[in-house]
C-alpha positions in Angstrom: 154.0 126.3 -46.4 150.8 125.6 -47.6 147.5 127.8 -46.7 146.4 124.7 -44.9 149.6 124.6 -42.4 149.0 128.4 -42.4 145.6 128.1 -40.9 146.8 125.8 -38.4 149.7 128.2 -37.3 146.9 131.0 -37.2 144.5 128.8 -34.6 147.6 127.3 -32.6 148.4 130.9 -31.9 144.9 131.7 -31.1 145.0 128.8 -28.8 147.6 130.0 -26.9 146.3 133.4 -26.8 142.6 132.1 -25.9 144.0 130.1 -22.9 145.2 133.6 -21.5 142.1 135.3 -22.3 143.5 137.3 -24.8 141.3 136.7 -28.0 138.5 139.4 -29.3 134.6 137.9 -29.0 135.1 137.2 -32.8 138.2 135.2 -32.6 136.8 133.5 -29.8 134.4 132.2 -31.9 136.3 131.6 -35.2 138.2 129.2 -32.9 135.3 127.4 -31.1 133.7 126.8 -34.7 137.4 125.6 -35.8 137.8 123.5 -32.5 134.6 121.6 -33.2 136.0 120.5 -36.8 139.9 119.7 -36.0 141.5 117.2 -33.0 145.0 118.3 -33.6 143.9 122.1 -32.2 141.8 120.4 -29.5 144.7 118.9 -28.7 146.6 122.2 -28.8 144.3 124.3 -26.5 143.9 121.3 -24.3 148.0 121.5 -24.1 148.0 125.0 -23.4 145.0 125.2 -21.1 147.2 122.7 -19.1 150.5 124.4 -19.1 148.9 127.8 -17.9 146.7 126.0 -15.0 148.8 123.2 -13.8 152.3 124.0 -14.4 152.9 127.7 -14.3 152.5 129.5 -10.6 149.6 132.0 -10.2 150.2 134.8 -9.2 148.2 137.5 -6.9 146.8 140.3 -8.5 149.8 143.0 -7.9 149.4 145.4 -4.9 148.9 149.1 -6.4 149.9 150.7 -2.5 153.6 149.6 -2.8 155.8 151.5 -4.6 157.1 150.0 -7.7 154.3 147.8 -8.0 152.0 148.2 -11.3 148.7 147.3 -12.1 148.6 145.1 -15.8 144.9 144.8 -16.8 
């Protein structure tokens, strides 16, 4: 694998994690600068922005009263 192929592995995977809000501020904006430079990862966050918002469920926050229930944040 090439260290071009590597980067592209590197910013798929912040993709993914981005569309889930789980990126720091600065690899947030490593990937907005890297975004603005490459279609295939435009394409990528466009695919995974899509999958979590149209064809997984949401679900409700989870209800901290019931027992057994737990709060993720």
């Amino acid at each position: 694998m090439n260290s071009h192929e590597f980067g592209h592995e590197r910013f798929e995977e912040l993709c993914a994690l981005s569309a889930i809000g789980q990126v720091s501020a600065e690899e947030f904006r490593e990937l907005q600068a890297h975004l603005q430079t490459c279609a295939a990862c435009r394409l990528r966050q466009a695919d995974f922005t899509e999958i979590l918002h149209e064809h997984l469920p949401l679900l409700a926050p989870a209800d901290t009263s019931r027992p057994g229930s737990r709060n993720v944040a």
